[in-house]
Structures are given as C-alpha cells and as structure tokens.
C-alpha positions in Angstrom: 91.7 105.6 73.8 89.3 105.4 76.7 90.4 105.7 80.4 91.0 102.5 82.4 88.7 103.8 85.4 86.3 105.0 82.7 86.2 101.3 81.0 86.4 99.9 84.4 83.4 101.5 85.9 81.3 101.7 82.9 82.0 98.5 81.3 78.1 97.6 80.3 78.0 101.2 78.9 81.0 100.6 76.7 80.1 97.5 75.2 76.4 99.1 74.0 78.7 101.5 72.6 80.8 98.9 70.8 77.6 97.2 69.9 76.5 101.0 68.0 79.7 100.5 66.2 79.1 97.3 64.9 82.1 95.8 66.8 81.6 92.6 68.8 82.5 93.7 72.7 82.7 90.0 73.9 86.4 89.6 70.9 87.5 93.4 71.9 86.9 93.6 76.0 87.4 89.6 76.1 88.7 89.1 79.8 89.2 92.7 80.2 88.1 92.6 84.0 90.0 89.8 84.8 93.0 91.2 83.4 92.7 94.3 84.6 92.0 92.6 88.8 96.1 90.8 87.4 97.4 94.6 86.5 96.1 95.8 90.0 97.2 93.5 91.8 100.8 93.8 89.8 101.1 97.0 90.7 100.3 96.4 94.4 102.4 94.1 94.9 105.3 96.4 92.9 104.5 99.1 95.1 104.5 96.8 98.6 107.8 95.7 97.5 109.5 99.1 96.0 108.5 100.0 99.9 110.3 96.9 101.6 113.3 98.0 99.5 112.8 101.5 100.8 112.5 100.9 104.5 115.8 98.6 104.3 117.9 101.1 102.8 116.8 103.3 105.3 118.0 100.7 107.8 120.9 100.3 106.3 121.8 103.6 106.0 121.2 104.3 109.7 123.0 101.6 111.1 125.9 102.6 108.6 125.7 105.7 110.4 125.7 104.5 113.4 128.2 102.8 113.3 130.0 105.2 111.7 129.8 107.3 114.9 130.5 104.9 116.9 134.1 104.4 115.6 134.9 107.6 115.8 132.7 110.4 116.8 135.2 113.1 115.8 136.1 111.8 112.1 134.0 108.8 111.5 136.6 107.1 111.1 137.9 103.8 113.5 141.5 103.2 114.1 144.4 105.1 115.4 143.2 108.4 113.2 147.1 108.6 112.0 146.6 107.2 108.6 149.0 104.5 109.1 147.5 101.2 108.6 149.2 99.7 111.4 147.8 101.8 113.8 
C-alpha cells in the first residue's frame, strides 16, 4: 500500500506506474484528489472541533472551581459546614 503523501505528491508518477502494470489509473485513482481535499478537510474540521470541546471543559472546569472556592474556601463546600441539611 502506498503512502497518502507519497500518492498525493506524486500522483502523475503513480499513474505511469499503474500504466507499466497494465492497470487503467483513471478506474483505480478515479477522484482520488478530490476525495482526498474531503478527508482533509474532515479531519480539520474534527480537530477544530475536538479543540472547542477542549477549551470548554477547561472553562467549565475552572469556573467549577471557582466556584467551588467561593462557597467555602476552607472545605469547598457552601452551607453551614455541619452536615445538617437545614443549616
């Protein structure tokens, strides 16, 4: 199996070489460049959005904290800090 970057930046070269093996490069790399521009772009946006995700939990998880500590900066707890639910 030949390397996607290899195909990618050699593509004339491959399909000579398809040609030597008697195999029709137009029926085997068909829309191969289009294809591959979808894939990239796929994975961009996966990545864009896996980082969105990232940042927000990160934002959640600070203001969690802060509000944590801003309950109670001893326990992080809020209330009375006896246990008793009503206070």
């Amino acid at each position: 199996m030949l390397d996607l970057n290899f195909v990618r930046d050699n593509l004339p070269l491959v399909a000579e070489k398809l040609r030597l093996r008697g195999v029709d490069p137009g029926e085997v790399l068909k829309d191969f460049q289009e294809v591959d521009t979808q894939r990239r772009q796929a994975i961009t946006e996966a990545e864009t959005t896996k980082a969105r995700r990232n940042r927000a939990s990160e934002e959640i998880a600070n203001l969690r904290n802060q509000a944590m500590a801003r309950a109670d900066p001893a326990t992080g707890e809020s209330g009375s800090g006896t246990g008793n639910p009503s206070g």
